[in-house]
One Martini backbone bead per residue (centre of mass of N, CA, C, O) as a GRO file, in nm:
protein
  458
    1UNK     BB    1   1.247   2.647  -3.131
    2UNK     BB    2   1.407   2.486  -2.955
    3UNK     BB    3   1.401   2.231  -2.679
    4UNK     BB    4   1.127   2.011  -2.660
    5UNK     BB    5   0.896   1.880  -2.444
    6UNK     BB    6   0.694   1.649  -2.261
    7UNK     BB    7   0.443   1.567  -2.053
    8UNK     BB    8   0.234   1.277  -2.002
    9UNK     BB    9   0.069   1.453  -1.740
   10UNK     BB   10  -0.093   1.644  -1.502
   11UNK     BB   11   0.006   1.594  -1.253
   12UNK     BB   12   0.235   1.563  -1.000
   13UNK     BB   13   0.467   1.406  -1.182
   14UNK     BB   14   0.439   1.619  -1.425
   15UNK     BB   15   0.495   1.874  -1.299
   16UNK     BB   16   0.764   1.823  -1.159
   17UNK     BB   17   0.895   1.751  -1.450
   18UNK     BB   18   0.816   2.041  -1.552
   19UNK     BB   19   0.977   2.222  -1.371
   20UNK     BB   20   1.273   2.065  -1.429
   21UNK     BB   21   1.247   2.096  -1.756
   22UNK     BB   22   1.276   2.427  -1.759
   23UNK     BB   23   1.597   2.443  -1.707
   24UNK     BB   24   1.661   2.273  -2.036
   25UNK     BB   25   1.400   2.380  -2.181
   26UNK     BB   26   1.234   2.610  -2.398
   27UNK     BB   27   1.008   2.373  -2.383
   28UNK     BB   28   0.683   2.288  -2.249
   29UNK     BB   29   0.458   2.011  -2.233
   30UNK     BB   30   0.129   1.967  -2.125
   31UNK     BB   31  -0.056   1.656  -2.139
   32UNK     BB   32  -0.435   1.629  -2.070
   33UNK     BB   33  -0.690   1.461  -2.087
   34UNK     BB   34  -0.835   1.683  -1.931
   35UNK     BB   35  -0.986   1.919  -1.758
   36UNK     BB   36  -0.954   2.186  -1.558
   37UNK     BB   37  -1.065   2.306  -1.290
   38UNK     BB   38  -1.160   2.523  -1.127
   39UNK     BB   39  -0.985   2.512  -0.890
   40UNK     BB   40  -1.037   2.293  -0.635
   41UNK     BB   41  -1.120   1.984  -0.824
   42UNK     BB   42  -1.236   1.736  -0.966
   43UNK     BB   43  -1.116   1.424  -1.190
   44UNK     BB   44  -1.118   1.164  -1.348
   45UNK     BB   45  -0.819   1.091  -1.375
   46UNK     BB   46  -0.851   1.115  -1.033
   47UNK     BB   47  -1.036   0.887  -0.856
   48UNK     BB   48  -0.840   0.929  -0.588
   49UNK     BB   49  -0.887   1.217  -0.480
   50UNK     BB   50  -1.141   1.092  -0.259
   51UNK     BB   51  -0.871   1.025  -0.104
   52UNK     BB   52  -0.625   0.981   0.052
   53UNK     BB   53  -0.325   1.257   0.070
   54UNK     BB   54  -0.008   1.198   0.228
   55UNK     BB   55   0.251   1.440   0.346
   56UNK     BB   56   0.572   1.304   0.380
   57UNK     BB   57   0.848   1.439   0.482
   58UNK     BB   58   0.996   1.357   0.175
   59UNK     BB   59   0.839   1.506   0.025
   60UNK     BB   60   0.867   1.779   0.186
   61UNK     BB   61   1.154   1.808   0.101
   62UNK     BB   62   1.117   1.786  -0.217
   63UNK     BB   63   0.907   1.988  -0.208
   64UNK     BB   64   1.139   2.248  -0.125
   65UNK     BB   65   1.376   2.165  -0.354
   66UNK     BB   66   1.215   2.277  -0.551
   67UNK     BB   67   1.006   2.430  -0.424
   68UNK     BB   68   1.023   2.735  -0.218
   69UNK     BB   69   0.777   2.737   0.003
   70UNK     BB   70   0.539   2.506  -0.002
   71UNK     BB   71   0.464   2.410   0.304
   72UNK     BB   72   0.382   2.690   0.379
   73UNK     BB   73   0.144   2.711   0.161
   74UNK     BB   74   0.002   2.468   0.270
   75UNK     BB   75  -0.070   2.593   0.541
   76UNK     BB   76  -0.199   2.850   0.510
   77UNK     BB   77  -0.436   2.697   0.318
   78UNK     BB   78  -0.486   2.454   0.585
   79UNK     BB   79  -0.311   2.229   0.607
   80UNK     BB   80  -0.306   1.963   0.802
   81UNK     BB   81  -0.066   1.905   1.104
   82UNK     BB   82   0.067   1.601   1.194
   83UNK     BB   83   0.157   1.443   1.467
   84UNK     BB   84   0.376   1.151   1.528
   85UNK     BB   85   0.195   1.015   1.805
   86UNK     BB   86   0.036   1.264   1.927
   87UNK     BB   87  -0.240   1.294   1.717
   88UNK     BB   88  -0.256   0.966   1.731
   89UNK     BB   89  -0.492   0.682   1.746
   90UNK     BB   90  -0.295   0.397   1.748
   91UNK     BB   91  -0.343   0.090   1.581
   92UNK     BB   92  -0.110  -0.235   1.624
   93UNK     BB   93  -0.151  -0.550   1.692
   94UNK     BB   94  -0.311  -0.515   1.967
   95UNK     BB   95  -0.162  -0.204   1.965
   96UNK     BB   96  -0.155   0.108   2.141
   97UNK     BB   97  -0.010   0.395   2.107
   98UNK     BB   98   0.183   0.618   2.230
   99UNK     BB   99   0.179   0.957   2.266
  100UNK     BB  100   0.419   1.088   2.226
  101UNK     BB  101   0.658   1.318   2.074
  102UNK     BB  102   0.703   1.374   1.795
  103UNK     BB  103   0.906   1.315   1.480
  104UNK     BB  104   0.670   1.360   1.278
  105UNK     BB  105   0.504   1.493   0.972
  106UNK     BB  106   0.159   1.522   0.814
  107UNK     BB  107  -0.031   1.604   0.554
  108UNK     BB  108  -0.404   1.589   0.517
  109UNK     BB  109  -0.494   1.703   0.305
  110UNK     BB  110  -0.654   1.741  -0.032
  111UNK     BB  111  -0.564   1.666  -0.350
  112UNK     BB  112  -0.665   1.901  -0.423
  113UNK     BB  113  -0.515   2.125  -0.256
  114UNK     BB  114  -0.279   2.062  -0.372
  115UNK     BB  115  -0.264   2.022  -0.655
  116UNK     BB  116  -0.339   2.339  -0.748
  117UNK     BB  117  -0.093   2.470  -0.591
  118UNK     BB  118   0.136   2.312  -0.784
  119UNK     BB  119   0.005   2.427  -1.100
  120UNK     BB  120   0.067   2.734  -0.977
  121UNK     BB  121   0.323   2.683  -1.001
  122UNK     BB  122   0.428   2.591  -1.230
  123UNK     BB  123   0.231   2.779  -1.448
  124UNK     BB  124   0.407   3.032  -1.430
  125UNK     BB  125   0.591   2.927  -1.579
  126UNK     BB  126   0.688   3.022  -1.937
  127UNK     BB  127   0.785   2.729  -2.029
  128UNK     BB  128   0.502   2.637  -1.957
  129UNK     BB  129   0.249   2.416  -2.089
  130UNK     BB  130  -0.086   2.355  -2.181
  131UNK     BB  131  -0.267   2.057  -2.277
  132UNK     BB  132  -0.583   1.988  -2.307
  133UNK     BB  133  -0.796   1.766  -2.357
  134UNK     BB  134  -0.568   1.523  -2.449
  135UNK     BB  135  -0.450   1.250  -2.645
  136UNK     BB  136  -0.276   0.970  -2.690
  137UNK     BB  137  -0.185   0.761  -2.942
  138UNK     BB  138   0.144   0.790  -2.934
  139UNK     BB  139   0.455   0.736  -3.092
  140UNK     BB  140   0.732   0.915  -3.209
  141UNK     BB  141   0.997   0.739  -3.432
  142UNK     BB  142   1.185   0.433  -3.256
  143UNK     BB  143   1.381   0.217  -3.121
  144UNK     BB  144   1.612   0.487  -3.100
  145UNK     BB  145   1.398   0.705  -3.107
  146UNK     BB  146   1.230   0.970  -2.994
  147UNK     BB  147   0.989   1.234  -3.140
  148UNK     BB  148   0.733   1.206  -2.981
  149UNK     BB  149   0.338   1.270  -3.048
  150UNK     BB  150   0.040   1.121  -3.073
  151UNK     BB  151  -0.248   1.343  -3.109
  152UNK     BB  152  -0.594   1.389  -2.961
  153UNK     BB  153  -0.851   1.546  -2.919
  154UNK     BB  154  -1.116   1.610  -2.676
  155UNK     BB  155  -1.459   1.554  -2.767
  156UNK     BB  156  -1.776   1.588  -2.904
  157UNK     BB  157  -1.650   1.859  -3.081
  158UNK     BB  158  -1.432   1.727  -3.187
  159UNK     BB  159  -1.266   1.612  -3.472
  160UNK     BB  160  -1.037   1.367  -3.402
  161UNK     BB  161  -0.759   1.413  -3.508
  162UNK     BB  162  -0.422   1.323  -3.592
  163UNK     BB  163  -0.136   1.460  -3.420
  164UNK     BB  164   0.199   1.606  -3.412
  165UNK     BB  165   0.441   1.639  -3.121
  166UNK     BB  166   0.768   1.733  -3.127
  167UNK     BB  167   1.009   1.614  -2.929
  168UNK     BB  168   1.286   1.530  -2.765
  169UNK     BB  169   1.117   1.474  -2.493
  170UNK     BB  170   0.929   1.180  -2.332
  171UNK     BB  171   0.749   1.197  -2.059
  172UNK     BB  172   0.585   0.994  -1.859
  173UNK     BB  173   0.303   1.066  -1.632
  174UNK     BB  174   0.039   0.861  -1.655
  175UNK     BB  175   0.028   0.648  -1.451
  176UNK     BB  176  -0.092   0.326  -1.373
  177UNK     BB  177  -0.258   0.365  -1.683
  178UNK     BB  178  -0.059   0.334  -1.856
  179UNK     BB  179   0.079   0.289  -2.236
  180UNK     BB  180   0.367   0.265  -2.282
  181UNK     BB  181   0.395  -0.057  -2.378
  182UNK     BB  182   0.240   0.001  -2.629
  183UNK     BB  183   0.383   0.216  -2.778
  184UNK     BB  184   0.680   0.046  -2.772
  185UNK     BB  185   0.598  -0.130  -2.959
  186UNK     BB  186   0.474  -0.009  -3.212
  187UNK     BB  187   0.804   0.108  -3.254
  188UNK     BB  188   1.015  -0.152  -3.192
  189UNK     BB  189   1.009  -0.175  -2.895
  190UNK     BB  190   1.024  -0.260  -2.527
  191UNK     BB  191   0.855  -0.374  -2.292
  192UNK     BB  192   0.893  -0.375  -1.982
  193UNK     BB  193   0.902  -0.507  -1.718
  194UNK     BB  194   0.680  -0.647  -1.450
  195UNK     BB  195   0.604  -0.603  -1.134
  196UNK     BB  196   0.375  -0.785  -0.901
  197UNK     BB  197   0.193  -0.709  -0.673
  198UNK     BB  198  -0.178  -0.814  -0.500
  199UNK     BB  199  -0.398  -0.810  -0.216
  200UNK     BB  200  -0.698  -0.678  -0.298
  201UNK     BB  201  -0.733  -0.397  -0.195
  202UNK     BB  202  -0.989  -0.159  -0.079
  203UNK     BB  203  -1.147   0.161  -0.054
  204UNK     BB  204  -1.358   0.390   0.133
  205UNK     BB  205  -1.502   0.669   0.139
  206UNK     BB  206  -1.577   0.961   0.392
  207UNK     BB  207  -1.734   1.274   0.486
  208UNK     BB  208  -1.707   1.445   0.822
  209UNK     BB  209  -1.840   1.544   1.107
  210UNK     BB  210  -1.731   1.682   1.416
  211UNK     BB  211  -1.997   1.676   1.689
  212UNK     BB  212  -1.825   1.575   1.989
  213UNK     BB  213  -1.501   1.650   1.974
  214UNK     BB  214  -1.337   1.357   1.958
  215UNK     BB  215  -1.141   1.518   1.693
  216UNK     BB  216  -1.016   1.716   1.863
  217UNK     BB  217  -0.709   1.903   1.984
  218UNK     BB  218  -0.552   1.604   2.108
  219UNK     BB  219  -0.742   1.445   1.834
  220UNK     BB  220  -0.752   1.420   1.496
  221UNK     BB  221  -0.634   1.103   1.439
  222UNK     BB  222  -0.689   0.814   1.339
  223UNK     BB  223  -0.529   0.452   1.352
  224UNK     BB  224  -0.588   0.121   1.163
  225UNK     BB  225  -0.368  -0.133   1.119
  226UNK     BB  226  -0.317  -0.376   0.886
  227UNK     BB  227  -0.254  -0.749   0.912
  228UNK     BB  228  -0.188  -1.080   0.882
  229UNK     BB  229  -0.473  -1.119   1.134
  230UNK     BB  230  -0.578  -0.805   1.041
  231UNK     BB  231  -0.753  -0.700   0.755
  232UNK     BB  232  -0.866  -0.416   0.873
  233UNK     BB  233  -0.914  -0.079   0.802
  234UNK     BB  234  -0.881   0.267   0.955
  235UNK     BB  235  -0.922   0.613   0.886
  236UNK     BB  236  -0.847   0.949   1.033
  237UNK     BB  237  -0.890   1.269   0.905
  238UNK     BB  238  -0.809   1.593   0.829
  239UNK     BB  239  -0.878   1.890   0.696
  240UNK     BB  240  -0.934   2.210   0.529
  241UNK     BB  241  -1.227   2.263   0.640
  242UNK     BB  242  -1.285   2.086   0.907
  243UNK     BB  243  -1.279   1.812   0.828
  244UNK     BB  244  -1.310   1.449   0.793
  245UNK     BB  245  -1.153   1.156   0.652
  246UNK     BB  246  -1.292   0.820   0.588
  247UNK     BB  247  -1.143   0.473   0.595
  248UNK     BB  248  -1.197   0.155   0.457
  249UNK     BB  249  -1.038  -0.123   0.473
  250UNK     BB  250  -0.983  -0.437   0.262
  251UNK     BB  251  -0.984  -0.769   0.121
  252UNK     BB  252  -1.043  -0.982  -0.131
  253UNK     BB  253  -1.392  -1.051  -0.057
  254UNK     BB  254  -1.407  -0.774   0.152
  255UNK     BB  255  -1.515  -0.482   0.043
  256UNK     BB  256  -1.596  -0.221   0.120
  257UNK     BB  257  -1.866  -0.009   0.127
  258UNK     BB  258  -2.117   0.242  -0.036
  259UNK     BB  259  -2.322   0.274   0.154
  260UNK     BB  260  -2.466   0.380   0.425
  261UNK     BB  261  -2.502   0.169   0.633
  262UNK     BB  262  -2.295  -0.050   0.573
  263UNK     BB  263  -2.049   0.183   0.619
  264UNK     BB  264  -2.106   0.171   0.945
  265UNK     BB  265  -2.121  -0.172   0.964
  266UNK     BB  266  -1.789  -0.180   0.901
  267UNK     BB  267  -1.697  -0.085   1.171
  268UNK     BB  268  -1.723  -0.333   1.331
  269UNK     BB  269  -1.447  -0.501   1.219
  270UNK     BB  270  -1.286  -0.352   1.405
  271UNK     BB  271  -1.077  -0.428   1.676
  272UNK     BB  272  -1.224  -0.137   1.750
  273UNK     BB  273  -1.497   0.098   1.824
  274UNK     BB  274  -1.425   0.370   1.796
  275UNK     BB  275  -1.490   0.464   1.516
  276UNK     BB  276  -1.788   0.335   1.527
  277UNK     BB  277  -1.889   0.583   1.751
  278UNK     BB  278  -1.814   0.841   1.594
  279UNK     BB  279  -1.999   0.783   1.339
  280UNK     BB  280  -2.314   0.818   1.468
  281UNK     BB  281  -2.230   1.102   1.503
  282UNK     BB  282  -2.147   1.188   1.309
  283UNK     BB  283  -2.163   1.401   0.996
  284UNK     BB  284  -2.229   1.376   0.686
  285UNK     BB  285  -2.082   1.517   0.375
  286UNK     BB  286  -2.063   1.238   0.166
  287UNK     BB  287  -2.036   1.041  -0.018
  288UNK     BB  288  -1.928   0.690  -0.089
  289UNK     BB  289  -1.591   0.582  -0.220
  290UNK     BB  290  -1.422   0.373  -0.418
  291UNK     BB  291  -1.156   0.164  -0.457
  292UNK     BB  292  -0.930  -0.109  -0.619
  293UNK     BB  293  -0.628   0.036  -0.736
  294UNK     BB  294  -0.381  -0.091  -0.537
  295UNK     BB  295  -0.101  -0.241  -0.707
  296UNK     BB  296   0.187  -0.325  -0.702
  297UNK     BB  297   0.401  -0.169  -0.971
  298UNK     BB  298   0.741  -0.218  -1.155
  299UNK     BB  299   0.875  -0.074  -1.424
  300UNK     BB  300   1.193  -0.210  -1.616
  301UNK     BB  301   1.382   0.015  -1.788
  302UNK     BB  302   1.665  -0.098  -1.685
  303UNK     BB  303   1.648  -0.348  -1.809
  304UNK     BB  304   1.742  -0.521  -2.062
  305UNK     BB  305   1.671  -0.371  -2.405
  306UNK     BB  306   1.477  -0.178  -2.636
  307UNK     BB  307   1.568   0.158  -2.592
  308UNK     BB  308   1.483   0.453  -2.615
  309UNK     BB  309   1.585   0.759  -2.699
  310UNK     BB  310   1.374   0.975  -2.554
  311UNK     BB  311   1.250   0.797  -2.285
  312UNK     BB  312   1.067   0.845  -1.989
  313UNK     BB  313   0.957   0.705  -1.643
  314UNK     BB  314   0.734   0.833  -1.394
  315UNK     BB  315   0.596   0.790  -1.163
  316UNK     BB  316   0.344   0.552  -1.162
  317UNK     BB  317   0.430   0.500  -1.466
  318UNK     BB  318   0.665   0.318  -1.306
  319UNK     BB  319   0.599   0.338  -1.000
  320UNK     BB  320   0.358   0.177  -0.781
  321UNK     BB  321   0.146   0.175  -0.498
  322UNK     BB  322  -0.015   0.084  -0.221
  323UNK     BB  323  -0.187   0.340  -0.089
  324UNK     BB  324  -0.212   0.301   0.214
  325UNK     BB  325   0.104   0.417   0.287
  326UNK     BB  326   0.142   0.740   0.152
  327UNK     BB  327   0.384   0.793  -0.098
  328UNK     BB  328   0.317   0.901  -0.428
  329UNK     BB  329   0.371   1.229  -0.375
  330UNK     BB  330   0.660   1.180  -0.260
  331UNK     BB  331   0.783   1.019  -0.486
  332UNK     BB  332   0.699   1.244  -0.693
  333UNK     BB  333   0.941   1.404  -0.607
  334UNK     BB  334   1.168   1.294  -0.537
  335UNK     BB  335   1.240   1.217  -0.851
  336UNK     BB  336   1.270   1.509  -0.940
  337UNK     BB  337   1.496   1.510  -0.814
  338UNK     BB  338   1.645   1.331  -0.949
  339UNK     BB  339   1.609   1.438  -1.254
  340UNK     BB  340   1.788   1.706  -1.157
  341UNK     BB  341   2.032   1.616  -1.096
  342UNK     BB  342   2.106   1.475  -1.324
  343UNK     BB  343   2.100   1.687  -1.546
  344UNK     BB  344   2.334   1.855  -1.356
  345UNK     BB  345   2.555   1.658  -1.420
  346UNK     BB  346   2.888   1.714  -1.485
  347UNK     BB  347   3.037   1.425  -1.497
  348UNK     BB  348   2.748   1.288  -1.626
  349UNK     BB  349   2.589   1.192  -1.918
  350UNK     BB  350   2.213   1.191  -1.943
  351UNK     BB  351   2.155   0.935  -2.029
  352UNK     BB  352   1.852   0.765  -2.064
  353UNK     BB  353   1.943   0.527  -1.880
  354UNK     BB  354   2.085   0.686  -1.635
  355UNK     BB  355   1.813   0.847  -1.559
  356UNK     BB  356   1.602   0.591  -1.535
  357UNK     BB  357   1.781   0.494  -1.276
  358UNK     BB  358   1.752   0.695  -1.124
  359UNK     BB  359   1.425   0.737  -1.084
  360UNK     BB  360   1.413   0.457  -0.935
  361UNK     BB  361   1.568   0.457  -0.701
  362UNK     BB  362   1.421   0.703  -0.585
  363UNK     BB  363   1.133   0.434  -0.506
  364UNK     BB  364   1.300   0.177  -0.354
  365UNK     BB  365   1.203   0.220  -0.079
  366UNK     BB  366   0.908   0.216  -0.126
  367UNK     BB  367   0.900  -0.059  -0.273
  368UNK     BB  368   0.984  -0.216   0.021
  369UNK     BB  369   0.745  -0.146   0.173
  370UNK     BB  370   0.521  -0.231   0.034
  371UNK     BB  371   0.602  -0.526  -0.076
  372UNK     BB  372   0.717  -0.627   0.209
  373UNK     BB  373   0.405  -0.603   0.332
  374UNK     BB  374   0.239  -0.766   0.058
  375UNK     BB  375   0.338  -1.027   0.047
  376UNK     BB  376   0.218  -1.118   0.346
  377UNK     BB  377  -0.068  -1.082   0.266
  378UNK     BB  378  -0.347  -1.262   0.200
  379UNK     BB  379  -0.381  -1.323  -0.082
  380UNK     BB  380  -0.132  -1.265  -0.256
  381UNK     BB  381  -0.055  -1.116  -0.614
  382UNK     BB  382   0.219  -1.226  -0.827
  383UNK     BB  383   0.560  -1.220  -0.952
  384UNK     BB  384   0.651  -1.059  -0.649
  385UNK     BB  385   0.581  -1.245  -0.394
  386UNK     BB  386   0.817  -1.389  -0.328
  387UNK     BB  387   1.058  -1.477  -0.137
  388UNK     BB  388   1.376  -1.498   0.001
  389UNK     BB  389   1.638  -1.617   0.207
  390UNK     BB  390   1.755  -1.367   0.288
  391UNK     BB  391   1.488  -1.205   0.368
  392UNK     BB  392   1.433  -1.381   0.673
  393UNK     BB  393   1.578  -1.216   0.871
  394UNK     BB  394   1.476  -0.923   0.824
  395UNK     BB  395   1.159  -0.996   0.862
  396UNK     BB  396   1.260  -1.078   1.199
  397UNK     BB  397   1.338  -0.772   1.254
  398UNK     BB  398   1.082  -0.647   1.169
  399UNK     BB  399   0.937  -0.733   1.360
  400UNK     BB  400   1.032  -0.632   1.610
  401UNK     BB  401   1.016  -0.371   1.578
  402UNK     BB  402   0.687  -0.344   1.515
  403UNK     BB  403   0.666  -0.432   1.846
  404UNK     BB  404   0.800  -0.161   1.969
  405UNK     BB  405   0.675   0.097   1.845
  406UNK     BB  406   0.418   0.127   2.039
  407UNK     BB  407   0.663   0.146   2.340
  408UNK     BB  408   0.928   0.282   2.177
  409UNK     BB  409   1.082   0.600   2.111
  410UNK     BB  410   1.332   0.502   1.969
  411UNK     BB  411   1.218   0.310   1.748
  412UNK     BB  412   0.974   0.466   1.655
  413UNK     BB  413   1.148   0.729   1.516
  414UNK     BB  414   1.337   0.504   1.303
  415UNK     BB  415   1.058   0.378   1.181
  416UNK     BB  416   0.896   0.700   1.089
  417UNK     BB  417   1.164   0.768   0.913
  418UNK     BB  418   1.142   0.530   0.702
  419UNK     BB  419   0.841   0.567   0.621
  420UNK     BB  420   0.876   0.877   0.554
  421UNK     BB  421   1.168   0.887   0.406
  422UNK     BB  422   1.362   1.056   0.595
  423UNK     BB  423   1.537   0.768   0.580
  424UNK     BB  424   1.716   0.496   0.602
  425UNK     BB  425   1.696   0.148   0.684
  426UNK     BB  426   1.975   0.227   0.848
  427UNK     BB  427   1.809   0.337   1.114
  428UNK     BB  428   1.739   0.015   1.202
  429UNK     BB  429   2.075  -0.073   1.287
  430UNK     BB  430   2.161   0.074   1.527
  431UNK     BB  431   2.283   0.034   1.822
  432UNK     BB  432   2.020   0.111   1.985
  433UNK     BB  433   1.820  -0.028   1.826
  434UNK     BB  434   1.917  -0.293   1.840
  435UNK     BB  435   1.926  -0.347   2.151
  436UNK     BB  436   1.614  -0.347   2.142
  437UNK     BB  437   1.537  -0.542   1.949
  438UNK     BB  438   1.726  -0.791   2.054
  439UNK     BB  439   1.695  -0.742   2.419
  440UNK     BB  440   1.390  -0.621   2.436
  441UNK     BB  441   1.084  -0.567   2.556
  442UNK     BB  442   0.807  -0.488   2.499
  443UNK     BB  443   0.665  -0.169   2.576
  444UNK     BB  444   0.415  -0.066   2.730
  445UNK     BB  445   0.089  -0.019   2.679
  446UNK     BB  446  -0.212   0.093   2.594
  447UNK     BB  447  -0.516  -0.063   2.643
  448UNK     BB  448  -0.667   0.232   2.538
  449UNK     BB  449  -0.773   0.467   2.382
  450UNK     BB  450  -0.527   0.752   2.350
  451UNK     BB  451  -0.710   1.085   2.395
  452UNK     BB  452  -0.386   1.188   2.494
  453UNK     BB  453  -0.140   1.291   2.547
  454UNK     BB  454   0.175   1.307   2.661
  455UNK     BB  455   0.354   1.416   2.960
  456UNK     BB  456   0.659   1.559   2.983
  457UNK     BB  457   0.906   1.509   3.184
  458UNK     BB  458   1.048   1.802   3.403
   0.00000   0.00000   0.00000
């Protein structure tokens, strides 16, 4: 039969394992619990799927290094590209941003619209084969290797009977709601540690059109970032159907409602009124969906521990982020290139363990960036919310940095090239923006929400 892999999980980090994996093994097999809509439609398994995912540079890379032509794909069938900060009224910490021309671009169509695309991309593959509508019920094999999994169909006509599906190799990829660490203490393997952020952030999204042309034209988006001094959020998008969708983020024990009233008088409590003002007169178009799964968690397989050869955990599976900063899906591509080049490396064998430490890697950018600023905000929990005393000049120097970044074009294409994964770390270090965040004062921004771009000087 030749060599064959499992990969279970159905969505982006799923798939894009799976197309990985096709250039290595005779068959690849996608395990999905759910059965997939025709064409782009919501699905049990992604509750998260009617609330924003944007793809941020970093993934726009990495998924076109892996499908060539994707993001062309993307835009064809009308997911929309905002330049940041010149298509959107950007307001943080008391201060709305310039909206100078853009230094990247994110992608803000509907998970639904992605994922679809994906799926067909991925499953032309005549090596990749899906499994739908099935359960894992756990793993087969022992605490030194894994060799498949133990599946039962779902369905009120199924017999759901369990039955063997034997593999080489098996990524998780079920996202936050992993079972995997249940899965390997039943066959006497250790489950990973996790460590876990969580700030109680919850949001509630609702889709509107817009009546009054307020975000048509040179303002397509609105965002509002929450910070340990103001934390309500609210972000305004459009989508690839000419609506935008509007979210609310809160946190712990003052989450967004869903109630049509509720949801409207929700948006006085930000720090300005313009989306408030635009919601009035906008139209909706669906009701109003919470979600409250929000918690950064990092599952450590690189750690040592029992771990059997023959299981990666992947995506979400591994490291999950608070949605809030729109990374889930560039780093499931991102991570997958991670895969890609282990996997092909000439010079060291792929062993389970050097390939799951390069999978950690490839998320460790944005687990920085997610942790290191929920573990600032208020009644935030877990075992990794304690900062160290080396972080502490850091995050002096980080606080200064997003203090220029809403009025300094240099430091702030510097911050959105970090945020977008686009860059590393140290491009906040170099000496043009250290001299600025060291030695300049904040530059002037707009007093009032700035509803057009700036004029280059010519």
């Amino acid at each position: 039969m030749g060599r064959h892999a499992v990969v279970v999980g159905g969505g982006v980090a799923g798939l894009l394992a799976a197309h990985v994996l096709a250039e290595h093994a005779d068959r690849v097999t996608v395990v999905e619990r759910d059965r997939y809509p025709e064409g782009a439609g919501p699905r049990p398994g992604v509750p998260q799927s009617r609330h924003p995912h944007v793809l941020i540079e970093g993934g726009q890379r990495a998924l076109d290094a892996l499908l060539p032509g994707f993001t062309d794909e993307l835009r064809a069938a009308g997911a929309p590209r905002v330049g940041m900060p010149s298509d959107m009224a950007q307001w943080q910490a008391g201060r709305w941003f310039r909206r100078v021309p853009a230094s990247i671009h994110i992608f803000t169509g509907s998970r639904l619209q992605f994922e679809e695309l994906l799926r067909r991309r991925v499953l032309a593959q005549p090596a990749v084969t899906m499994l739908e509508s099935t359960d894992v019920v756990g793993l087969l094999g022992d605490a030194s290797r894994v060799r498949g999994l133990l599946v039962r169909e779902r369905g009120d006509g199924a017999r759901k009977e369990e039955r063997p599906l034997e593999a080489d190799l098996v990524v998780d990829a079920s996202g936050r709601a992993t079972k995997a660490p249940q899965w390997l203490t039943a066959i006497g393997a250790d489950a990973p540690h996790e460590e876990t952020i969580d700030t109680g952030l919850a949001y509630a999204s609702r889709v509107y059109r817009d009546t009054d042309g307020t975000l048509s034209g040179d303002t397509p988006a609105v965002y509002v970032i929450p910070n340990p001094e103001q934390t309500y959020g609210a972000v305004v998008l459009p989508l690839e159907d000419g609506n935008h969708l509007v979210t609310f983020s809160g946190l712990r024990g003052d989450e967004p409602p869903t109630g049509d009233d509720e949801y409207l008088a929700y948006a006085k409590r930000l720090p300005h009124p313009l989306v408030y003002r635009w919601l009035r007169e906008a139209e909706p178009r669906s009701p109003a969906f919470g979600f409250r799964q929000t918690a950064n968690v990092r599952r450590r397989y690189d750690l040592p521990g029992r771990r059997p050869a023959g299981f990666l955990a992947a995506g979400d599976a591994l490291c999950t982020f608070n949605p809030v900063y729109g990374q889930g899906m560039s780093v499931a591509a991102m991570t997958a290139v991670a895969l890609r080049d282990a996997l092909a490396d000439g010079h060291r064998t792929p062993t389970t363990r050097r390939v799951q430490r390069a999978l950690l890697a490839a998320s460790r950018q944005a687990w920085d960036i997610s942790a290191g600023a929920d573990r600032n905000m208020p009644g935030a929990l877990g075992n990794a919310v304690a900062s160290r005393a080396v972080d502490r000049p850091v995050g002096w120097y980080l606080r200064r940095v997003e203090e220029r970044t809403p009025g300094d074009p240099v430091v702030g294409e510097a911050f959105r090239s970090v945020l977008s994964l686009k860059a590393p770390v140290s491009a906040l270090f170099t000496p043009q923006v250290a001299r600025a965040v060291l030695f300049g004062p904040p530059a002037p921004t707009p007093a009032e929400p700035p509803m057009s771009r700036e004029v280059r000087d010519t």
